[in-house]
N, C-alpha and C positions, 0 to 999 in steps of 0.2 A: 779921345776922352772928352767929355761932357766939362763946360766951363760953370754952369752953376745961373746962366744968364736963361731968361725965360726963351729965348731967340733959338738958345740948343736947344730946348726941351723934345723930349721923343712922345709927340703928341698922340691922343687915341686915334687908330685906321692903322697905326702902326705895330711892329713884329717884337713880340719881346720872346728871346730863347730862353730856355729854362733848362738848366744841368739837375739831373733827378728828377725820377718819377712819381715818387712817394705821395703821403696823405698831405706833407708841406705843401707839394709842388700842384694838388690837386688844388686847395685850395687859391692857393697863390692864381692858378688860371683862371679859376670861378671870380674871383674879385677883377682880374686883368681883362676877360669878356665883357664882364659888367660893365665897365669904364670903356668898351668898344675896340680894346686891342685885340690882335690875331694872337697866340701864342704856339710856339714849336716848343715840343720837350723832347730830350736826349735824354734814353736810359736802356741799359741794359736789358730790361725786360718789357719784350712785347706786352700789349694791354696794361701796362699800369696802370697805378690810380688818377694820376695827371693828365697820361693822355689819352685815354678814356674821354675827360673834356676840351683838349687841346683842337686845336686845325691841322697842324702835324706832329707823326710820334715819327722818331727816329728808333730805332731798336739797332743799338751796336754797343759796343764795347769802349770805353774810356780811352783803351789803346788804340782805336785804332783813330788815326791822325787824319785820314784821307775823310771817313763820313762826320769827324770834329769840324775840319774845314767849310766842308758843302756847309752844316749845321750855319757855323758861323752866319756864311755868305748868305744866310738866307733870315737873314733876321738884325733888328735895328741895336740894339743891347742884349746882354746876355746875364743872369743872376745864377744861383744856387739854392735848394733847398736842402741839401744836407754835405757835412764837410768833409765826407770820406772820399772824395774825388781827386784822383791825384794830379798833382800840381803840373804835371806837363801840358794835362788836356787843358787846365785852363790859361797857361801859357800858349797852346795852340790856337786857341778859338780866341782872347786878347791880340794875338796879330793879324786879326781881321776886323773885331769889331769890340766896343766894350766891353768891360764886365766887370762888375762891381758886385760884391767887393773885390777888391785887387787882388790878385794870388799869393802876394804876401801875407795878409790877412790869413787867408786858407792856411800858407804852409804853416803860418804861427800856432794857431787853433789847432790843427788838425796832431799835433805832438805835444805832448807833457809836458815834456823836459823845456822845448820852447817856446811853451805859454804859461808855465811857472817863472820862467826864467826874465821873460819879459815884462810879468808883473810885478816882479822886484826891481827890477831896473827903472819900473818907472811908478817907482813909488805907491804902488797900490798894496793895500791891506790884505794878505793872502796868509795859508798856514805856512810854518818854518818845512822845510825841502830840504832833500838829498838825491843826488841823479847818482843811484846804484846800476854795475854792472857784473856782481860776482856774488857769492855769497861772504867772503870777506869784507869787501864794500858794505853790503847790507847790517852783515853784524856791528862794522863799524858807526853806519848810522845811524840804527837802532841804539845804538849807546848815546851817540850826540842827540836825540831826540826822544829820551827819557825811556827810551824803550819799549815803545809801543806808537804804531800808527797804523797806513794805508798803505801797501805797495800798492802801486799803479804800472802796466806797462805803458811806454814812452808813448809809444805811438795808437791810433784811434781806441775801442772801448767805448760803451756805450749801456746806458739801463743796467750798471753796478757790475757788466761783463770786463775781463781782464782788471781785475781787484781785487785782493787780501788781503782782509782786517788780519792783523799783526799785535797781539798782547802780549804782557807781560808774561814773560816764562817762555813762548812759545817760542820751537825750535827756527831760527832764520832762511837751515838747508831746508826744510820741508816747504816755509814760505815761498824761497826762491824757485825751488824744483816744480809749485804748482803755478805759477804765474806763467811756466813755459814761453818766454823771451829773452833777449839777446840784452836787453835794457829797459831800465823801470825808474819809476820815482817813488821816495820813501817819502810820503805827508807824514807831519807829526799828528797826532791824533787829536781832533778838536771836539771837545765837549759839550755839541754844541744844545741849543733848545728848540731851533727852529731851522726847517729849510726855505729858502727864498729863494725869486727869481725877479727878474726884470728884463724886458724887451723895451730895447733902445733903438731908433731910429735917426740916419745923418743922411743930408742930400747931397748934392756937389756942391753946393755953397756953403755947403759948412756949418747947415742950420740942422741942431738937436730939436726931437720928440721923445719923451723917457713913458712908457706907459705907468701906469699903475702896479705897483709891488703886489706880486702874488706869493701866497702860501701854502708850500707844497709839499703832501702828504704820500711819502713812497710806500709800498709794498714787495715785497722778494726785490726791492733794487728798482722797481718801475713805478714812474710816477701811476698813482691811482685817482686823489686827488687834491684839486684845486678850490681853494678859496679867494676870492677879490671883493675890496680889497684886504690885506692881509692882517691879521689880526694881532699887530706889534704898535710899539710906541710911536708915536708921529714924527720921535727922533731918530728913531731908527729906521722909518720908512724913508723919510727925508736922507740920512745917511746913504743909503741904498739909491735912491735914484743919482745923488748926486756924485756917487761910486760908477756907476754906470754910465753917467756921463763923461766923467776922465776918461774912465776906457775906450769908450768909443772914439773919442777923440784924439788919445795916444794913438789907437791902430790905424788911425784913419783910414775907418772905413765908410763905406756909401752903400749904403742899405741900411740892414739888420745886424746887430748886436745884442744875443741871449745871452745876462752876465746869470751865474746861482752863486748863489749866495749860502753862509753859515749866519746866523743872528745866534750871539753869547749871549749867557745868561745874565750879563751884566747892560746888554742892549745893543751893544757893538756889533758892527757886519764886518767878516769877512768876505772874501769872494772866495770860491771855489773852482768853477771853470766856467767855459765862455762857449760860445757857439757863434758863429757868425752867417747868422740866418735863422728863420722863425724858427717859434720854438713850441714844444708839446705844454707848457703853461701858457701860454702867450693865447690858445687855442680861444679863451672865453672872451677875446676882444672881437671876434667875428659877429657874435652878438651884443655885447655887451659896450661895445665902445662907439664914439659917432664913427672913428677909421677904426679899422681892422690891423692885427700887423702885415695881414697880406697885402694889402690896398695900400699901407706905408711903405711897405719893401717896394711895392713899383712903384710910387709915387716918389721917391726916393733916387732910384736909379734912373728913374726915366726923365730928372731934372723936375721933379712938381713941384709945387708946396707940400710941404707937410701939413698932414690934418692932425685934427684936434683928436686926443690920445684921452678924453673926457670919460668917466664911467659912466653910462645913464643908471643902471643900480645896482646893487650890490648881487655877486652871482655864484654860484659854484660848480664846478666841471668834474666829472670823472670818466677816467677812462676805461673803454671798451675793451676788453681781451678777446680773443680766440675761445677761453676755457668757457663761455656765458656760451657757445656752441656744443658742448660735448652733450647736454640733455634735449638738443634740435636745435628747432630755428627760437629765436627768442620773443617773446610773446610785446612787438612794439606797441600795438596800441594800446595796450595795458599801460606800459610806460607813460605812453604821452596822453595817458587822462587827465594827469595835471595840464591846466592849458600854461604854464613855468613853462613848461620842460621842452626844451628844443634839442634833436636829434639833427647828429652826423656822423654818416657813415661814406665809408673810405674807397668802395668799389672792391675792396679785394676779394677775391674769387676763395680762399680756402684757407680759414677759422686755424689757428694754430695756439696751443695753449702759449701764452705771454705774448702774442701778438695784439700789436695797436691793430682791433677793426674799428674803431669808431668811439665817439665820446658825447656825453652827455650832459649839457650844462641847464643848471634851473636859476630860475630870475628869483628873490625873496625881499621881503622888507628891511633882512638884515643880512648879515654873515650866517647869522645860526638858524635863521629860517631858510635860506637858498640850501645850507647841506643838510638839514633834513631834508627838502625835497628831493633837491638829487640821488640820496641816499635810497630814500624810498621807493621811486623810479625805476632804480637800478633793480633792488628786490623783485620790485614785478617786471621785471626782464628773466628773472632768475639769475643775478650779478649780485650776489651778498656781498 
């Protein structure tokens, strides 16, 4: 483990390993060359988006412990881009070499039940819970919680998947029967106004970066878009980062910490769930900030300073789906006639409807000038 002294630091010419291949992990390597490291990524599927840019892909499987190993051995630290990884492998690849965050971190994140659980215990603002395992359990909780919320199953879920809005009247067995799990969590239902997020950065010394509060606009369950900065009270923005700071610090973690956020109609933030590693809002600081969260996640892990988490202007992001492919290719330069408008696309070989292929963020004078652009952008993609 890394002590936090400039002396450890994991300086550029050096190997950073990267668990997942995704659009995070692509990016995360684009900023990592930049700065003059090698990067090896481990994932599952041959040609991903990551190591497409990487200097080695590994293509195996989570399980299998023997090519975890060599991985390890072949690289100075090791990070994550997303948290569905199970906790052995990164217990495998940590007895060789770092990896930040800790696999504690991961196993917490990566289960409901034990990252509700843990944000009551340590005193963070979250909705009222119940960890149901039967449809009597359930009914009973729906009672203790006025009769209406969210089941969630316990463990991963992703973009509104593994979830059941829960109203008043509606039957429990039917709720329980479609959730199709062993074990869930019952949210009480929060009324809320707004969705928010925040990307938190911690090094080994223990030094905090909170970015700028974004506001985030879903669609079928999947973020669509983003506005920065967020368009709430400066107390409730301030609330939120400095919500995001405890967390980070509770988990202590060394990297990335993606907290979301509910903002009530009265101003107040709750939190909602966490991610521990960048995040799909986080995406407008590649352009829009002096560091990036991908250039903080290494900078981070790899013992650096932390950079300055600064907005240069106000911006807006939306994302790319699969469906903007079903009438062909999409007409980019149309798009990027505004000279706003900066495109990124993800490598992936084949367009699937609700599929992350890429996103779109436009620079503005304000809030409401950057998402008209974006918005219109997207139009002449053919992305209504």
């Amino acid at each position: 483990m890394l002590t936090g002294s400039n002396s450890d630091a994991i300086l550029p010419g050096r190997t950073i390993g990267l668990l997942g291949g995704g659009q995070l992990g692509r990016m995360f390597a684009l900023e990592a060359r930049r700065l003059g490291y090698r990067v090896h990524v481990f994932d599952p599927e041959p040609g991903c988006p990551a190591g497409q840019v990487s200097d080695r892909e590994v293509s195996a499987l989570y399980s299998d412990i023997a090519a975890l190993e060599d991985f390890a051995s072949s690289v100075d630290v090791v990070t994550y881009e997303f948290e569905n990884i199970p906790v052995s492998a990164i217990d495998a690849v940590a007895a060789i070499t770092p990896v930040a965050p800790r696999g504690e971190v991961l196993h917490i994140c990566q289960n409901r039940e034990r990252e509700k659980t843990f944000l009551r215990n340590a005193g963070i603002p979250c909705a009222d819970f119940r960890v149901v395992d039967s449809v009597e359990s359930l009914t009973a909780a729906l009672k203790e919680l006025g009769g209406e919320g969210v089941l969630k199953t316990a463990d991963f879920g992703y973009d509104g998947k593994g979830q059941v809005r829960i109203r008043v009247g509606d039957d429990p067995a039917q709720a329980w029967a479609s959730l199709d799990a062993p074990r869930g969590v019952l949210e009480a239902w929060v009324p809320f106004a707004m969705e928010l997020s925040v990307v938190a950065a911690r090094g080994w010394d223990h030094s905090v970066a909170v970015f700028p509060v974004v506001e985030n606009i879903h669609t079928n369950h999947i973020l669509d878009l983003s506005v920065i900065p967020a368009r709430v009270p400066e107390a409730s923005a301030q609330e939120a980062i400095q919500i995001a700071g405890r967390v980070i610090k509770a988990l202590d973690v060394v990297g990335l910490l993606a907290v979301e956020f509910f903002l009530l109609p009265d101003g107040r933030v709750i939190v909602n769930e966490l991610a521990p590693r960048p995040h799909n809002s986080g995406h407008f600081s590649f352009d829009a900030c002096v560091t990036s969260q991908f250039e903080q996640q290494l900078r981070a892990v790899c013992g650096l300073p932390l950079g300055s988490v600064e907005l240069l202007r106000p911006i807006a992001m939306k994302n790319l789906l699969g469906d903007i492919w079903n009438q062909g290719e999409p007409d980019w330069a149309a798009s990027l006639a505004d000279p706003d408008i900066k495109l990124h696309l993800y490598g992936k070989r084949t367009p699937r409807p609700g599929r992350k292929m890429g996103h779109l963020c436009a620079f503005g004078t304000s809030n409401e000038d950057a998402l008209a652009k974006v918005e219109a952008a997207a139009i002449r993609l053919g992305h209504s």
